[in-house]
N, C-alpha and C positions, 0 to 999 in steps of 0.2 A: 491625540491623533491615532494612537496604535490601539486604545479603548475603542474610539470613534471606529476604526474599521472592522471589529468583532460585533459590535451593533449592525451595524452595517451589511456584517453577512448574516445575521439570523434574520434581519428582515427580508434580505435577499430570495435567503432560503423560506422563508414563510409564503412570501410572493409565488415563489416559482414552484413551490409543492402543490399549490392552488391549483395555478397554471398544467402540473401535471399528475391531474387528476383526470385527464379531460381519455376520454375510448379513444382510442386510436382501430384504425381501420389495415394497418400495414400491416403484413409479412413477414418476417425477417428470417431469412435462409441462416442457419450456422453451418458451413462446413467443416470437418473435423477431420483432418489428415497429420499424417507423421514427417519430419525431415529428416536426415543423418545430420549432425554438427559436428562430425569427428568418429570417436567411437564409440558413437550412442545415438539412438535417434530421441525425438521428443515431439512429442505430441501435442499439437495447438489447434485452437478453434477459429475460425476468421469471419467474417459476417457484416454487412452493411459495405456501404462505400459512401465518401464524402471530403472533404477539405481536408479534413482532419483524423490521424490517425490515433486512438486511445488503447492503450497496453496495460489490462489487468495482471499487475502481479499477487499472489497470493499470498497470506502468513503462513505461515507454521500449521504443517501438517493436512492443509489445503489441499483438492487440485483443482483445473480448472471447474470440474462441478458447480462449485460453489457460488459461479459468476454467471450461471445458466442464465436466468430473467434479468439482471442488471444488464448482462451484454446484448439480450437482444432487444430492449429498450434504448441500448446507446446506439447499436447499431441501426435505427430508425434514422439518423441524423448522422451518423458515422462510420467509418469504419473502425472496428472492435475488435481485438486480438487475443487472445488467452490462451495459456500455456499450459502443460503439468513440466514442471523442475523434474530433474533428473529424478528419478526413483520413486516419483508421484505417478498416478492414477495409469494413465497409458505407454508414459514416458520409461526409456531402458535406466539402468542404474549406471549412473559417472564414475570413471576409477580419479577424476583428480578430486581431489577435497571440496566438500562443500562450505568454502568461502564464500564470501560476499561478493569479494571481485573475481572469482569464477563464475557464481553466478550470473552478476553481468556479462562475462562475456558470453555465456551460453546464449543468455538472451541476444547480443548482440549479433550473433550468428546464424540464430531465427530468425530475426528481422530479414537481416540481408538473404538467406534462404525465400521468406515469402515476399520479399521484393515491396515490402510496404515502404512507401516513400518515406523517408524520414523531413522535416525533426516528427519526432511524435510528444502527444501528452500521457504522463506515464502513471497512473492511478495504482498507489501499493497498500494494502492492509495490515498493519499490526507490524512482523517481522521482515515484509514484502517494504517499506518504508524504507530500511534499510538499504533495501535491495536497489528500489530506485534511485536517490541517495547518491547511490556507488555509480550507478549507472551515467547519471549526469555528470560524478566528477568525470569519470574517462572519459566518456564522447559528449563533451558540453553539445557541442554542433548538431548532435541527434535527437535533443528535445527541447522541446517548446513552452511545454508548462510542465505540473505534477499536481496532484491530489493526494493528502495521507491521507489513511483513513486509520484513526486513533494510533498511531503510528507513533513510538517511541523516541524521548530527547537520546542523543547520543551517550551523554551522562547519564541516565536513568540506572542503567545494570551497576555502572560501578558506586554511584553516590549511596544503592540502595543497600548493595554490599556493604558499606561500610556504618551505616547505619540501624542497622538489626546485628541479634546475636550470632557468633559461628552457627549455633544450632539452628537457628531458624534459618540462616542460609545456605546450609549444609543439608535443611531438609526440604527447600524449596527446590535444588540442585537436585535433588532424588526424584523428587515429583518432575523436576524436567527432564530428565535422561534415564528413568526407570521407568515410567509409566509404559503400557503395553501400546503399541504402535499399532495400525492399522492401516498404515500407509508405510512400504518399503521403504523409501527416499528420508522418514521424515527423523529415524536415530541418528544417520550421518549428517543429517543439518542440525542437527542440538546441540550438539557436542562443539562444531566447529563454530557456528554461530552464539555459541556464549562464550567459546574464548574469542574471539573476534569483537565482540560489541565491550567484552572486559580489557580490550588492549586498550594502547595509545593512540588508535586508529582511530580516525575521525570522518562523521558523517553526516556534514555539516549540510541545510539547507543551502542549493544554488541561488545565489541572489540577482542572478542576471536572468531569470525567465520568473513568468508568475506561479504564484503557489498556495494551494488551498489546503486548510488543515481542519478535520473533520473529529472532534474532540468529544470522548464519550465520559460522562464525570457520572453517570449513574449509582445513585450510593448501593451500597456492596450488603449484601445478606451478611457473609461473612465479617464480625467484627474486631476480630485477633488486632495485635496490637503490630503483626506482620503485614495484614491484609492496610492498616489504618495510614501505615507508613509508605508502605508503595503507594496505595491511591493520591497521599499527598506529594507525595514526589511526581506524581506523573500528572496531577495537577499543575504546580508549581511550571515545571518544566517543559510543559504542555503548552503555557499560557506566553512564555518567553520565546516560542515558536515565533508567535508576531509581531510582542514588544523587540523584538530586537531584530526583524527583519521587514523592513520596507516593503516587502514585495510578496507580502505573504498577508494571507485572507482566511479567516478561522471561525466556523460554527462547533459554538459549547451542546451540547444538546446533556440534559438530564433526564431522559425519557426512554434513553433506549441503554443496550451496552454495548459489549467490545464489536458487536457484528454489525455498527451501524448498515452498512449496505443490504443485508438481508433484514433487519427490521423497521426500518427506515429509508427505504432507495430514494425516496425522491431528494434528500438531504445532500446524497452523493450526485445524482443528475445535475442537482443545483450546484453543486462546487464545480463539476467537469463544465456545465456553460456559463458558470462565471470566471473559470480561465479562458475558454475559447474566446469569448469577448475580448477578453483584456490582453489574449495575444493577436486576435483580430487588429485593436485598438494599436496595438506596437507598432502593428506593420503596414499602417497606413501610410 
């Protein structure tokens, strides 16, 4: 059953990449303005209007930038939201911690600011997975479906820890919190988001709305015996995404990497309206 549904959605998605390929002749207006959420403002983009509200979050070291041409393709059929997190691109720097579940609440505070109706469908990349994740456990009530995209099992950070040398992960830890930044926001979220995803904390897939999982296995240039272990780990873990939840819908793709949505969008189109359908189909 749970093989039969990853079938299932690469046909889906093969179908629907067809389907958009097609010119479109629309418009799509972004507007980009700032809100205060306290003692910071934050900067988000809003665009399209529709049924349905979709909330790009970002990975690690992202800002909204990144979701320029995806969001105004979604916004063709939706309304589209995207953000910079506290200390990203336009947005001011937060003095509380950048946790997981602060970041939700920021987000939550944005919302209610731009008055987009809730629930919404919450679309997160890579460490943004997380983020959504957290988001649905606090306010189940405020979303509808989700989208990862290549988005990390909860277990990944710690099983990988303990599966490599100190050394190799004492020097992957250097490469995450040494490297030189180029985004303000993004040394306060490394630090607190790797001890947060290495806790007891748990960020389990909600299994009361629908959920698409967008899985990038592109084999790797690099072939260290560090890189050969992570990848199988996030394979493995990746793939238990759907065998172990009902409610969850996953394209494997080998063709592209971690940036499915910039090298591949129509893959993510296809995941965002094979949720919308199938929370259409709920609420009939």
């Amino acid at each position: 059953m749970n093989r039969y549904k990853i079938i299932t959605g690469i046909i889906f998605i093969i179908f629907l990449s067809n389907a958009c390929t097609t010119e479109t002749n629309k418009t799509v207006e972004i507007k980009e303005q700032k809100v205060n959420i306290g003692d910071y403002s934050i900067n988000y983009k809003d665009s399209g209007k529709g049924k349905h509200t979709i909330i790009l979050e970002t990975g690690l070291g992202m800002s909204s930038d990144t979701w320029t041409e995806i969001q105004a393709k979604l916004a063709e059929n939706y309304r589209a939201i995207s953000y910079d997190r506290a200390g990203y691109g336009k947005s001011e720097n937060a003095k509380a911690a950048r946790k997981v579940d602060n970041i939700a609440k920021d987000l939550k505070l944005l919302l209610e600011k731009t008055e987009a109706p809730a629930p919404y469908i919450l679309v997160g990349h890579s460490l943004g997975g997380y983020v959504i994740r957290k988001f649905a456990e606090m306010y189940p009530e405020k979303v509808s479906g989700m989208v990862m995209i290549d988005s990390y099992h909860e277990d990944l950070f710690k099983m990988l820890k303990d599966s490599v040398s100190e050394k190799d992960w004492n020097k992957y830890l250097g490469v995450e919190t040494n490297a030189k930044d180029t985004l303000k926001g993004q040394e306060s979220e490394k630090v607190e988001l790797m001890e947060t995803v290495l806790s007891n904390e748990m960020f389990k897939i909600p299994n009361h709305i629908p959920v698409y999982v967008l899985t990038s296995l592109e084999p790797m240039e690099d072939t260290s015996s560090f890189v050969n272990v992570t990848m199988n780990l996030h394979e493995k873990l990746s793939l238990s995404f759907v065998l172990d939840n009902e409610n969850v819908n996953q394209t494997i793709t080998k063709s592209t990497g971690h940036f499915i949505y910039l090298e591949e969008p129509e893959l993510l189109i296809g995941a965002v309206e094979n949720v919308v359908n199938r929370v259409e189909k709920r609420n009939q």
